[in-house]
Structure formats: structure tokens, C-alpha cells
N, C-alpha and C positions, 0 to 999 in steps of 0.2 A: 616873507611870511613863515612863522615856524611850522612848522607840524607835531600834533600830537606826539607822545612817545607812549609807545605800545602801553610801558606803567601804568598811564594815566587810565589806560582802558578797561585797566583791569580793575582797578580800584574799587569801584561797585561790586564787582562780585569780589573779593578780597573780604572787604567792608561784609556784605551777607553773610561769608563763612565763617567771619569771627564770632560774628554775631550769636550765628548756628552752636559754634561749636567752644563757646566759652564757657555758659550755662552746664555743659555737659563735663570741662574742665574743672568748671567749681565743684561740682559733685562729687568728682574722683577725687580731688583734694579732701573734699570731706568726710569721703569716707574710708576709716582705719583700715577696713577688713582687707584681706589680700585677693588678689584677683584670682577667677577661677577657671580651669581650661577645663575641655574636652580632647582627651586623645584619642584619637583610632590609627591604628598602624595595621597592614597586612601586608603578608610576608609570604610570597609565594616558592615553592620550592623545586617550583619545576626546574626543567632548563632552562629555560628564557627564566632567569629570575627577576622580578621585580616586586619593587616596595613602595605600597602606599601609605603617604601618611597625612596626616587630616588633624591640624589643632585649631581647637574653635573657641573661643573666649566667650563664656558665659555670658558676660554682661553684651556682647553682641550679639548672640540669638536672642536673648533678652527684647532686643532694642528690634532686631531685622521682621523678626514670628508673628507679630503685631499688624505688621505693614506688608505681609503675603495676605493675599484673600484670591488664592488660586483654586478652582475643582473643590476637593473637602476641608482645605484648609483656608480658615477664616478667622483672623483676630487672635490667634495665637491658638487655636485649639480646632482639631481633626476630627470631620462626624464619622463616624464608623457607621451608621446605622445599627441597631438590634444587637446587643455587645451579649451575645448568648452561644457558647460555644457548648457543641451535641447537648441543648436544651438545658446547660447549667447556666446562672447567673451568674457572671463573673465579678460583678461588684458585689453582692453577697457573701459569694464564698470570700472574698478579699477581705470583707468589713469583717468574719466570723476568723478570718487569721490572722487580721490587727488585731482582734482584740482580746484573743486568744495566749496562754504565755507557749512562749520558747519551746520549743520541741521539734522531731523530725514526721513529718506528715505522711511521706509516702517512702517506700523502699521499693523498687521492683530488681532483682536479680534473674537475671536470665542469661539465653544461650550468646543470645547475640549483643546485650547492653544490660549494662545497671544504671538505674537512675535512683537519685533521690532529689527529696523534694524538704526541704524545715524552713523554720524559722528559726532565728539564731542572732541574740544582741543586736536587734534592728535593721533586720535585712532579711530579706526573703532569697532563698539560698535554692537553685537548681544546679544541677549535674546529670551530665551523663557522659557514661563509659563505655566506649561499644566496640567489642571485642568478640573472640570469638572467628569463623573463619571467614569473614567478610574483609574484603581485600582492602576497602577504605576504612579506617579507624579512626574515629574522631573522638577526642574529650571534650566535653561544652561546661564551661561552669559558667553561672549567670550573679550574679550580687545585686540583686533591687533592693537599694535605703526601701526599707517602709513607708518614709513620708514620703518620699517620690512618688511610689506610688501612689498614696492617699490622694497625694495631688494631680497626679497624672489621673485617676477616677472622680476627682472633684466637682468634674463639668457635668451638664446632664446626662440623660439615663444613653443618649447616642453619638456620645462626645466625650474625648480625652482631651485635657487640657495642657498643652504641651507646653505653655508658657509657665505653668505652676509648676510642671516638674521642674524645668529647667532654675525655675525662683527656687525648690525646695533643692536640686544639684546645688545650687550656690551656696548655701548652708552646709552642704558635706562637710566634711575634711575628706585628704588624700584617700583615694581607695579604685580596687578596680571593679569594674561591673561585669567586665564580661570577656572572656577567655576560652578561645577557641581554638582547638589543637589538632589537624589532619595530618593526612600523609603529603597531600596538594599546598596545604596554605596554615598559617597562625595568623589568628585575629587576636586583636587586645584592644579594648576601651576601656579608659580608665580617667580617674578626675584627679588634679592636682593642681599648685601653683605657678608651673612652668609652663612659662610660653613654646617651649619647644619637646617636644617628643623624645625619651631616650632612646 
């Protein structure tokens, strides 16, 4: 009598995953645009140095953010509750800086940090410099696309919709969001076409 060969066993589930995962194949064939990552790299400068690095392909948070319905996160999009930061509207003031033109909104110069705050060719631009005699010194520069945000505020009045940001990241071209400079650590996120992290 023969016996099965393990092949045979598999076959069924072989069979399901083509299945699964061909539809998803024809798509990517079909579509021109080039694929989009997310970078985060940090870079510690202690002694013990180490480096983390984190790249994430768009089109699978895309796919993953849908199918979390963990705690506040449900169907691609995070309840915050009450999105009111010291009694200001934060989709308000956001809606009156969309639609507002180009300029620098806040300047603060001080002892111990300067920040500013503009808008600037479709991004919403913070920094800060913190100098002065405090023994950790950090730079932060942040770069929010505008539409990202639009879309990250999209969802109701206590809810960020994280799956639109991530649809409106996919639209970017190359750029960095977010740049962080200590004496401990450098952070860097940033979006482009490469699957791997410089």
C-alpha cells in the first residue's frame, strides 16, 4: 500500500493561498505607481550603542490597520475622545491653517528654546531649538503634508483616521517628517521608495 506524500497534504492549503494571494498579485501588476515605505531609524549614542530600524511598506499598514480592532483602535482609525487641547479646537485651528496661505505662525525665542511654527508649500512645519544651559539639547523638526493631516482629521469629531493618513502618505513623494537631534539619541522618519533604510 502506498502512503500519502506529505505534497499531497499540502495541497489544499497551497491551493487557498494562491488563491488568497493572486488577486492581490494582479493589483500590483496593475498598478504603475511605485511602492511606498516608511522609515524610522534611531540611533543611540550612548555607550551601549545601538540602532533601530523599522521599514514599513505602505501598502501593508494599508492592508494590516483594517483588521486591528484592538482597545481604541478599530477599522483603521484611533478614538481619542474630546480632541481639545487647553480648551482649543484642534480641528478648527487645523481647518483655519489649511486654508489659510503660506506663512510662519508662531516664533517663540527664549532662554532655553526657540520654536517655530508655519506653513510652508504644503506642510505644516514645527521646530524646535533648545539651547541655552540645559545639559540635554535637543533639535525637533516635524514636516506634516497638509493632506495627511486633512486626512488624519477626517474621521469624527473623536477619532483620527489613520488609514487615510496612511492612503494620503502614499500619494507623497520622497520627504522626511520628522527629525530628531539629542545628545542620547537621533530619530529620523521619513517616506520614500526604498525598501531598505539608509
Amino acid at each position: 500500500m502506498r502512503q500519502p506524500t506529505r505534497k499531497s497534504s499540502f495541497a489544499p492549503m497551497i491551493t487557498a493561498a494562491l488563491a488568497l494571494l493572486l488577486p492581490l498579485a494582479s493589483l500590483a501588476q496593475q498598478s504603475p505607481r511605485q511602492d511606498r515605505w516608511l522609515h524610522v531609524r534611531v540611533e543611540s549614542s550612548r555607550p551601549r550603542t545601538e540602532t533601530v530600524r523599522v521599514n514599513v511598506p505602505l501598502e501593508l499598514a494599508a492592508v494590516v490597520l483594517p483588521a486591528i480592532n484592538h482597545d481604541r483602535l478599530h477599522n483603521g482609525k484611533i478614538r481619542i475622545g474630546e480632541f481639545k487641547a487647553n480648551g482649543v479646537d484642534v480641528r478648527a485651528l487645523f481647518d483655519a491653517i489649511r486654508t489659510t496661505k503660506d506663512g510662519e505662525f508662531v516664533t517663540v525665542q527664549g532662554d532655553d528654546e526657540d520654536v517655530r511654527v508655519a506653513k510652508q508649500e504644503g506642510y505644516l512645519l514645527v521646530q524646535v531649538h533648545e539651547k541655552g544651559a540645559s545639559k540635554k539639547k535637543e533639535n525637533v523638526e516635524i514636516r506634516v503634508p497638509m493632506k495627511v493631516a486633512e486626512a488624519l482629521l477626517s474621521a469624527s469629531h473623536d477619532e483620527l483616521d489613520i488609514l487615510a493618513a496612511v492612503h494620503a502618505l502614499s500619494a507623497q513623494g520622497d520627504t522626511e517628517l520628522v527629525s530628531v537631534k539629542s545628545d542620547d539619541e537621533t530619530v529620523r522618519i521619513w517616506l520614500d521608495s526604498k525598501n531598505l533604510s539608509d
